[in-house]
KOLNUVEX-684143 format. One line per field, with one value per residue: residue in three letters; x negated, y, z of N, C-alpha, C in turn. Coordinates in Angstrom, 2 decimals, decimal comma. Layout:
# KOLNUVEX-684143
r	(Ala | ...)
n.c1	(X | ...)
n.c2	(Y | ...)
n.c3	(Z | ...)
ca.c1	(X | ...)
ca.c2	(Y | ...)
ca.c3	(Z | ...)
c.c1	(X | ...)
c.c2	(Y | ...)
c.c3	(Z | ...)
END
This chain:
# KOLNUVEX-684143
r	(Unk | Unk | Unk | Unk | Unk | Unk | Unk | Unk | Unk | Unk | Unk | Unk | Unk | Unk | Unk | Unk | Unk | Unk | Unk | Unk | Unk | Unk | Unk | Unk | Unk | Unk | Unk | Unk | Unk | Unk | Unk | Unk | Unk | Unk | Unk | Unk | Unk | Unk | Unk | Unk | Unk | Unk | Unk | Unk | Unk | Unk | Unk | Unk | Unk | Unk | Unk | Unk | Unk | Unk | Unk | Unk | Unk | Unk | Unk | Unk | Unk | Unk | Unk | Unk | Unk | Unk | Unk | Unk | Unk | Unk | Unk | Unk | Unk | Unk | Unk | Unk | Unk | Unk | Unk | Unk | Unk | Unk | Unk | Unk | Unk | Unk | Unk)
n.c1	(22,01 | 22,34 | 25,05 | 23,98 | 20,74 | 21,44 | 22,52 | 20,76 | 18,37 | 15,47 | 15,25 | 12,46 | 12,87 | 12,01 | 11,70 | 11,54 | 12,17 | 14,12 | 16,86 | 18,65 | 21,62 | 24,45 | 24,85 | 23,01 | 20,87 | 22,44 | 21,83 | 19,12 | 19,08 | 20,28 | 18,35 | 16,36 | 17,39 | 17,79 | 14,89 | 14,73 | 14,96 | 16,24 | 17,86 | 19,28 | 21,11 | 20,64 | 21,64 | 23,07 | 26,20 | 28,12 | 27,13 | 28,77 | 31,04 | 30,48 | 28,45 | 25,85 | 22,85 | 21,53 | 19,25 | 18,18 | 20,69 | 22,53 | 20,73 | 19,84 | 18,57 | 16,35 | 16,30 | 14,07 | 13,88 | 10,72 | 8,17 | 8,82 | 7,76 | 6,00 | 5,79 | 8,55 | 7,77 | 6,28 | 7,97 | 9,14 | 7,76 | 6,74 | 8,79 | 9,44 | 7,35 | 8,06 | 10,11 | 9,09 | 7,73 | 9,74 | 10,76)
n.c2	(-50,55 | -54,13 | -55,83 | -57,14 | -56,15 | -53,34 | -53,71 | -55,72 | -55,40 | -55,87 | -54,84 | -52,85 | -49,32 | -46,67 | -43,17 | -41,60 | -39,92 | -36,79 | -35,43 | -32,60 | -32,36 | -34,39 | -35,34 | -35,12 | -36,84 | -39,65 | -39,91 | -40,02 | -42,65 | -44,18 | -44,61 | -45,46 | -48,11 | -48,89 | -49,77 | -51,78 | -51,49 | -51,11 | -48,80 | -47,10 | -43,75 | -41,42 | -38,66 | -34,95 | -34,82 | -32,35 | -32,97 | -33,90 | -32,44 | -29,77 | -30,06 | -28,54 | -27,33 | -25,01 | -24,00 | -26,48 | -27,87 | -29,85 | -31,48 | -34,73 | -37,53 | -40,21 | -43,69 | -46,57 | -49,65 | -50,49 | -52,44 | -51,69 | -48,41 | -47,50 | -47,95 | -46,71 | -44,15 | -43,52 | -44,09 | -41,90 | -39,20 | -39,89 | -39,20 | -36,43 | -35,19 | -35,95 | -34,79 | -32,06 | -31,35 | -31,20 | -28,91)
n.c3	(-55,09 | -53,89 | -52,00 | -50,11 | -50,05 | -48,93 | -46,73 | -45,22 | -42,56 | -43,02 | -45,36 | -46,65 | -47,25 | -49,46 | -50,01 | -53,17 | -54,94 | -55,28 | -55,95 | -57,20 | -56,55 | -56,91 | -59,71 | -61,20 | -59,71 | -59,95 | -62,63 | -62,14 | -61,01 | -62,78 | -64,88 | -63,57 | -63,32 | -65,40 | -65,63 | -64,48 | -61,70 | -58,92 | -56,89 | -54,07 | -53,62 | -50,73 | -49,17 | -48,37 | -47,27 | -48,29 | -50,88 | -52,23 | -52,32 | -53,27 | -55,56 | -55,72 | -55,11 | -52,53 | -50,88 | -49,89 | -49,14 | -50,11 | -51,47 | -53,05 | -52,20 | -52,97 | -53,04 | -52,80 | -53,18 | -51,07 | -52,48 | -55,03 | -55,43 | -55,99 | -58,79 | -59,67 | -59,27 | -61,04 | -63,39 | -63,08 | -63,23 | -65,49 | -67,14 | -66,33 | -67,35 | -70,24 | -70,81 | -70,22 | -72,64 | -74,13 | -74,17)
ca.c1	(21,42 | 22,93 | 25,17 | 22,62 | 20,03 | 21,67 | 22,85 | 19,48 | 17,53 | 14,57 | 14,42 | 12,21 | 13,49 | 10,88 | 12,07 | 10,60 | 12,58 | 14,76 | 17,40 | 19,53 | 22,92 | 24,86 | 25,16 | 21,34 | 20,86 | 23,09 | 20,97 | 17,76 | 19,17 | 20,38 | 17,02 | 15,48 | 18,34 | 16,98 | 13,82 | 14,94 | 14,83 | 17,84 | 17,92 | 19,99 | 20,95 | 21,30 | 21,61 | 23,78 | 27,60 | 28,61 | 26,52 | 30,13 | 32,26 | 30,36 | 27,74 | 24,96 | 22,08 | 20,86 | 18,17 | 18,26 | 21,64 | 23,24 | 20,05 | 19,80 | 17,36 | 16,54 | 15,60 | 13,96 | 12,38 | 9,02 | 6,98 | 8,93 | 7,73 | 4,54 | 6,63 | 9,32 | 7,21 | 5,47 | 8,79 | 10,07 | 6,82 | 6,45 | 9,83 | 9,61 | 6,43 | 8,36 | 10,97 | 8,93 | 7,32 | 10,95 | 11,53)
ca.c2	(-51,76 | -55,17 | -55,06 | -57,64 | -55,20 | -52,35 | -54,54 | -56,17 | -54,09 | -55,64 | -54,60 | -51,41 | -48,20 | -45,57 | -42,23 | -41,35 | -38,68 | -35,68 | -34,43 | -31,36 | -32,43 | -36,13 | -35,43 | -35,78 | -38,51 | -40,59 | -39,82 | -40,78 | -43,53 | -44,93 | -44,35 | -46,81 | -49,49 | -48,96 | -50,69 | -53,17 | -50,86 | -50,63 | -47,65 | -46,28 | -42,42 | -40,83 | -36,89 | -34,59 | -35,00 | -31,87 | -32,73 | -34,17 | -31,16 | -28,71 | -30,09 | -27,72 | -27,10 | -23,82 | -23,98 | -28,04 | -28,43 | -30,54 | -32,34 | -36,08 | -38,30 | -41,63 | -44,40 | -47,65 | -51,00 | -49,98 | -52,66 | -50,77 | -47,35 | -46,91 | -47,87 | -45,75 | -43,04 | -43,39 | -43,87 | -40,27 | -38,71 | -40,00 | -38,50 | -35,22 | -34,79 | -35,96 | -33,52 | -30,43 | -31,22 | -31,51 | -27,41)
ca.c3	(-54,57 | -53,97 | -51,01 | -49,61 | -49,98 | -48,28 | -45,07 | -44,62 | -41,61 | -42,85 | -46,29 | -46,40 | -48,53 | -49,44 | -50,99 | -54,48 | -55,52 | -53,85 | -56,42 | -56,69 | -56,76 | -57,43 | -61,27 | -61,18 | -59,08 | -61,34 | -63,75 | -62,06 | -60,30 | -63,88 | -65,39 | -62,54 | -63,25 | -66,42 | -65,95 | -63,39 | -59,98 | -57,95 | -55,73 | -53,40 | -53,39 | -49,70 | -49,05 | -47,71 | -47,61 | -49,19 | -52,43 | -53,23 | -52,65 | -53,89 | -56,73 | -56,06 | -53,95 | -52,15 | -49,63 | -49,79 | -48,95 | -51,26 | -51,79 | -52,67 | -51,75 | -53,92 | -52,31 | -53,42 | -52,07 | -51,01 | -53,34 | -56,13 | -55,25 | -57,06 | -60,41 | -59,49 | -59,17 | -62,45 | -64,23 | -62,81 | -63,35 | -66,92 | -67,38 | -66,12 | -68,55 | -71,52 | -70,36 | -70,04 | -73,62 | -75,18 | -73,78)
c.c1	(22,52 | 23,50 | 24,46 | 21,50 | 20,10 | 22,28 | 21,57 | 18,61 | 16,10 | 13,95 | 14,09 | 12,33 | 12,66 | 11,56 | 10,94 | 10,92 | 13,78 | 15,22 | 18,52 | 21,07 | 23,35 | 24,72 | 23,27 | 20,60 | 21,32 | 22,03 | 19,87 | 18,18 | 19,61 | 19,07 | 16,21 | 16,31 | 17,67 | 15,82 | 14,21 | 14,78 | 15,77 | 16,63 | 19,32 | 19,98 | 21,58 | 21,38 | 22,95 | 25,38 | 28,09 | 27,94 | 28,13 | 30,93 | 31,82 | 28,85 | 26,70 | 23,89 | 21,28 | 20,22 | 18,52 | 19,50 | 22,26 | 22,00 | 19,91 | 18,52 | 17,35 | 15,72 | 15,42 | 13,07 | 10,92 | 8,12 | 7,94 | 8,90 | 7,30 | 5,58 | 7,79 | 8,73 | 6,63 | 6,45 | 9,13 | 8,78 | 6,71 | 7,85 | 10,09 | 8,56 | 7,09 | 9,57 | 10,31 | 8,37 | 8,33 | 11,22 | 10,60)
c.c2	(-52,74 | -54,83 | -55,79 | -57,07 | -54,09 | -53,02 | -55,21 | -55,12 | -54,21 | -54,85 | -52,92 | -50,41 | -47,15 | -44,73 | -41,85 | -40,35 | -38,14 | -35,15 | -33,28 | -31,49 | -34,07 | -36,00 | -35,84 | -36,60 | -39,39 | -40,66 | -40,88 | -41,98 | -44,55 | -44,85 | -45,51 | -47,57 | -49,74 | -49,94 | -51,68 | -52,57 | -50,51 | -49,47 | -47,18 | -44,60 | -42,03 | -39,32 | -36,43 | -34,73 | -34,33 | -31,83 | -32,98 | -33,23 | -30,66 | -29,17 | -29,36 | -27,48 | -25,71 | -24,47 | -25,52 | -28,35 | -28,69 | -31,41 | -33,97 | -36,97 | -39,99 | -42,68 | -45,79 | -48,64 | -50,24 | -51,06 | -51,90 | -49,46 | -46,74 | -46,83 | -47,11 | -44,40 | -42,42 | -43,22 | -42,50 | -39,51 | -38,80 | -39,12 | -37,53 | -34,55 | -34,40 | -34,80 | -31,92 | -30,22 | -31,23 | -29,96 | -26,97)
c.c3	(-54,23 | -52,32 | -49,94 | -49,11 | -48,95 | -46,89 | -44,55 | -44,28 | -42,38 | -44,40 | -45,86 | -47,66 | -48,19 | -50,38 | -52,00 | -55,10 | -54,79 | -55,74 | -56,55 | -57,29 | -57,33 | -58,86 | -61,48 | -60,85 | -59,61 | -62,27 | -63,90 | -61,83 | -62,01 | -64,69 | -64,82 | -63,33 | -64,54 | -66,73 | -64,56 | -61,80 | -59,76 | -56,78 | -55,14 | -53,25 | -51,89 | -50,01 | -47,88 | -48,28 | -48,63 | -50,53 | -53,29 | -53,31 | -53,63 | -55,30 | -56,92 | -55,09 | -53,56 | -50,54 | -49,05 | -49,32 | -50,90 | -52,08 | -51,87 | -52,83 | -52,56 | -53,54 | -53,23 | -52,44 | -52,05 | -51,96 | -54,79 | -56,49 | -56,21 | -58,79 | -60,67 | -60,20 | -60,54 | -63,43 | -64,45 | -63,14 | -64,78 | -67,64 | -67,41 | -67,73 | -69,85 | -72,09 | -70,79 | -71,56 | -74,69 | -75,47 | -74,78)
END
């Protein structure tokens, strides 16, 4: 997100997706930029040491403006689908 974005209290950030490790978050988070949605990824610190997640540590969290949730949501959703029909 713009650093506008991320300094303004009022904008509001709704999580849409929770993934397992930064290499994946990149991912998603380039996937949004993709169609025009900035997001922010939070989580836990050591996702950077260690790259992996057991029992939600190392989980990251993907945040986006709240009126760009719903479309978020649909993007990552349409994705996973096209995903599980590739296996």
């Amino acid at each position: 997100m713009t650093r506008s974005t991320t300094e303004n209290p009022q904008t509001d950030l709704v999580e849409v997706w929770q993934a397992s490790g930064e290499t994946n978050a990149q991912i998603i988070r380039s996937l949004l930029e993709s169609y025009g949605i900035e997001s922010l990824i939070e989580g836990e610190s050591l996702r950077l040491t260690h790259g992996f997640t057991i029992n939600q540590l190392g989980l990251v969290r993907i945040l986006v403006r709240a009126e760009d949730a719903e479309r978020a949501r649909e993007l990552l959703t349409e994705q996973v689908q096209e995903d599980s029909l590739e296996d």
